[in-house]
N, C-alpha and C positions, 0 to 999 in steps of 0.2 A: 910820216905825217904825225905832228904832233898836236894835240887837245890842248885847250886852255885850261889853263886849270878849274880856271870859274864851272864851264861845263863840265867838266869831271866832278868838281864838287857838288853841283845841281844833280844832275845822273845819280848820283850814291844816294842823295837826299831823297827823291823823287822812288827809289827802292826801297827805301827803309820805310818812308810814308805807305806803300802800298801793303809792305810786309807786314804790317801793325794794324791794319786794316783787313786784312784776310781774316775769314769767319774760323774761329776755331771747328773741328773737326768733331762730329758728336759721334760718342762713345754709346751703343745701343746697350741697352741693360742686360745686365745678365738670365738668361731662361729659365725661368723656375724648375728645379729635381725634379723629376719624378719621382711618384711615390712608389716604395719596396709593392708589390703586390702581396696581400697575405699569403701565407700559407695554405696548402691546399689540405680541405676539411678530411679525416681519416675515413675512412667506409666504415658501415654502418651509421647507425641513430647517431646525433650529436647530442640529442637530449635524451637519459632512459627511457625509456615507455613500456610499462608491465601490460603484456599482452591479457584481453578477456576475448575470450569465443565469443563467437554472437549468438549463440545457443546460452550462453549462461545466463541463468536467472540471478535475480537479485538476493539478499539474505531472507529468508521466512521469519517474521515474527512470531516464533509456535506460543511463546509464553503469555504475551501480549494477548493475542487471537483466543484462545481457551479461556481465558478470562471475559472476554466479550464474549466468546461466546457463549460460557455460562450466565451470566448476564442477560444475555438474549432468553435462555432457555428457562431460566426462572420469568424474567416479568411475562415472553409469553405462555407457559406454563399458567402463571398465575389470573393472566387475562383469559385463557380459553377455561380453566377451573374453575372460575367466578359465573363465568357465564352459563356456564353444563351447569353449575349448584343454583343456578338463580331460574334458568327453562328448568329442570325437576323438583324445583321446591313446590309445585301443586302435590306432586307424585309422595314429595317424602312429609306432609303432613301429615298422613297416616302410618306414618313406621313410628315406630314405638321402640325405643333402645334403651334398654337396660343400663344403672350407673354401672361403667364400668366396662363394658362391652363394644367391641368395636362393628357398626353397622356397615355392610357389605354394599348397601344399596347406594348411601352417598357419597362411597368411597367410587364406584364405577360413574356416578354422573360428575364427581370430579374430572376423573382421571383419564376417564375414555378420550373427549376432549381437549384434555390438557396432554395426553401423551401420541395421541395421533398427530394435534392437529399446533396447538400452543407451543409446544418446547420443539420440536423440529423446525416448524417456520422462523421461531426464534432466531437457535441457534443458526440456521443458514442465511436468515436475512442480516443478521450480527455480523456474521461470520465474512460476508460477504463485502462488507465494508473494511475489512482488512485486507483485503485481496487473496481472500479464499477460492480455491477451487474446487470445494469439497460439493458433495450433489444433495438433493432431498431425499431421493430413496434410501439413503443408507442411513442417512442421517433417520431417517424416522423407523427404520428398522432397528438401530440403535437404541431407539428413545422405547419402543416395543419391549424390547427382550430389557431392559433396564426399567420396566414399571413391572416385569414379569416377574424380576430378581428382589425387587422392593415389593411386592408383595411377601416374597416366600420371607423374606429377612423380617419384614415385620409378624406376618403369622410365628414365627422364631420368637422373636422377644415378646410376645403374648402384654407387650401396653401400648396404650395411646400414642406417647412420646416414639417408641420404636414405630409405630407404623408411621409417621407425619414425616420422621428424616430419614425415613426408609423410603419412602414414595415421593420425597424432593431429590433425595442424593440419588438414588438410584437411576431413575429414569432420563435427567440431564447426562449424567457422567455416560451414559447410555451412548446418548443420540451425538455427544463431543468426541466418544470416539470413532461413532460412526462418520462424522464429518472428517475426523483429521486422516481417519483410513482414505477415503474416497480423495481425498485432496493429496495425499502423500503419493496415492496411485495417478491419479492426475497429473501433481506435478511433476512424475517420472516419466510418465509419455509425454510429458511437452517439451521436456528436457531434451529425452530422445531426438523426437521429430524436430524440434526448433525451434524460435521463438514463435509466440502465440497470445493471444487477449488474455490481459492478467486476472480479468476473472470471468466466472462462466456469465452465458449471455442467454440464459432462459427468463421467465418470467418466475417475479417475486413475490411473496404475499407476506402480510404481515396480518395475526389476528388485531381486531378491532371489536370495540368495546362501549355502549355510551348509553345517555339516557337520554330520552325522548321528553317533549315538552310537560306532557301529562304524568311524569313521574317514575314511566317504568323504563324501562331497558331492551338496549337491541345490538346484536351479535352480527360476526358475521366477516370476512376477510377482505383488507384492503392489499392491492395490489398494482404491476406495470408490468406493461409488457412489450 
């Protein structure tokens, strides 16, 4: 059987039209790599870190602190002094002191005052603002045997001048070491035992000092508790 050529030539045409006509084939894209995983971190810290106990306290300011608290010790030294000489000034218009002579009587309504009660409240209420833990009792037994020692050094030097920076030096330097003893033993039991209230949580007093509307004056200790 043979074809026309006509239809044989239509046939080829008719395949070529379709071939040219079929949708090209789409190419999906290629998957994006994965990415390497890092490496795995070494053991231990990746960052140093300088270990602190939790017991350790912070650094002490001892140089700082001895200066307030001389500070403290003088102005309240000099407030509870002012006021013991200002109550016995009926008493000491009758003392009669010799030029030249040092009087025993105004020396005790200073001092008594100023070394009980002025330079230990001072120094611990001072002291305290630094974050001391130093106490009152010792602090004021300090400030005792240090007006005891400024006596005898000024009886020593037999003048005015010796007895004045004998019965100021003495009696502070006193009662600061009594504070930084009791605070250095403090700070060792806290140490020990563990962290604790950075400073102590008794009740504080501060002497107080003024004058009233009529012209005189009135004593007497301000404090919290």
């Amino acid at each position: 059987m043979r074809f026309h050529p006509f239809v044989l030539s239509l046939s080829l045409l008719m395949g070529s039209v379709s071939a040219a006509q079929a949708p090209e084939e789409l190419t999906p894209p290629p998957l994006p790599q994965e990415e390497p995983s890092p490496p795995p971190l070494p053991q231990g810290e990746s960052i140093p870190y300088q270990y602190r106990p939790e017991n350790e306290l912070p650094p002490d300011p001892i140089f700082s602190r001895i200066l307030v608290e001389s500070t403290g010790g003088v102005l309240g030294g000099a407030v509870m002094g002012l006021s013991g000489l200002l109550s016995g000034a009926p008493a000491l218009r009758e003392v009669n002191c010799k030029s030249g002579e040092v009087c025993l009587l105004p020396l005790l309504f200073v001092m008594v005052p100023a070394a009980f009660v002025g330079i230990p409240y001072g120094v611990e209420g001072f002291a305290d603002g630094m974050s001391g833990r130093g106490e009152l009792l010792p602090t004021m037994a300090g400030s005792v045997l240090g007006t005891g020692v400024g006596f005898l050094s000024g009886y020593a030097t037999g003048s005015t001048a010796g007895w004045i920076v004998s019965l100021i030096l003495w009696p502070i330097t006193g009662a600061v070491v009594g504070y930084e003893l009791s605070h250095a033993f403090n700070l060792r039991s806290a140490s020990a035992a563990g962290p604790g209230p950075s400073a102590s949580t008794g009740p504080r007093m501060v002497p107080l000092l003024g004058a009233t509307p009529q012209g005189g004056f009135f004593t007497g200790l301000s404090g919290c508790f």
